[in-house]
C-alpha positions, 0 to 999 in steps of 0.5 A: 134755764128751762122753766118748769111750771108746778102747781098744786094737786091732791097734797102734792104738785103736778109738774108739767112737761117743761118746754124744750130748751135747745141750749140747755144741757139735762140735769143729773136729775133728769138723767138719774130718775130711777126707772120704776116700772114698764119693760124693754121690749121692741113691739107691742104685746098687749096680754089677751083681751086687754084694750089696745085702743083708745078713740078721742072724740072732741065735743067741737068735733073730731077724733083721734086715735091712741094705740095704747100701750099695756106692755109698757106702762100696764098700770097707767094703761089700766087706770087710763082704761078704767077711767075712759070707761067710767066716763072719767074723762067726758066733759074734761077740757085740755087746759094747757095748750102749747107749739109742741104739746096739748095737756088735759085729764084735769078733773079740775081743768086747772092743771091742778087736780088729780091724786098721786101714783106710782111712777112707770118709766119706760124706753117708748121715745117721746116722738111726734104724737106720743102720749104721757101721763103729768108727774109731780117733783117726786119722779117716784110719782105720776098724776093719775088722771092727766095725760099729754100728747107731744105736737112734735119730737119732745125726746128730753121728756124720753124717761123723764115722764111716762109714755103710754101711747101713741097717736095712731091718726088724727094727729091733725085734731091734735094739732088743731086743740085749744084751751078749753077745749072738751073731750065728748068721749073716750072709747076704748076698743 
């Protein structure tokens, strides 16, 4: 059985990406969560002047590059966005580290903080450097600062989390994160 773990966050709990299972069978749970935003188009089509970009710059050193995507969770993008730009996210550490995905966004850096918000469900696949947000057991819900990106195909995740971009390069930083390691800046183009 796919252990799930759940910790506490802001009077809810964070449920983070369970580890994949090859020989476990999906629930009805995670086949019917209801799809409460985003929309089904085949490419990118970000509204004019709205950032497509976001640059990951690790205080040990390096980068990575997300391709954000506005047409698909445009409210996720917005608060992501808004919080890089506030420098929300300067200082933060990733606090969860494993083979296939690296976790951070955690004010708390525990895996524990961050408030609720509305769900965005969408059709982007969680494939190799796919980017998504934490959600707490009411899949009605998503935390609203941790994200995620997936270090190899994580496709039982696709409509279960939402998936708001993709790393675009330095998906070998990626690959290198560990626990504890800060984010210096996020800077959005």
């Amino acid at each position: 059985m796919t252990a799930t773990l759940v910790l506490t966050a802001c009077g809810g709990t964070v449920v983070r990406p369970p580890a994949p299972s090859p020989t476990v069978a999906p629930t009805a749970a995670r086949t019917t969560t209801p799809n409460t935003g985003g929309a089904a188009t085949a490419a990118a089509t970000p509204a004019p002047g709205s950032a497509t970009t976001a640059i990951v710059e690790l205080e040990k050193g390096g980068s990575f590059t997300i391709a954000l995507r506005p047409d698909k969770a445009p409210q996720t993008v917005s608060r992501f966005v808004s919080k890089a730009k506030d420098g929300f996210y300067n200082g933060l550490k990733f606090h969860r580290v494993e083979d296939w995905v690296v976790q951070g966004g955690d004010p708390q850096g525990t895996g524990s903080g961050g408030g609720r918000v509305p769900s965005e469900y969408n059709d982007l696949p969680f494939k190799l450097g796919a980017v998504g947000i934490a959600r707490g057991q009411d899949p009605a819900f998503n935390n609203d600062s941790q994200w995620f990106v997936v270090k190899k195909d994580s496709t039982f995740l696709d409509k279960q989390y939402t998936n708001f971009g993709t790393v675009t390069s330095g998906m070998d930083v990626v690959q290198k994160v560990a626990i504890g390691d800060r984010i210096k800046t996020i800077q959005i183009r």
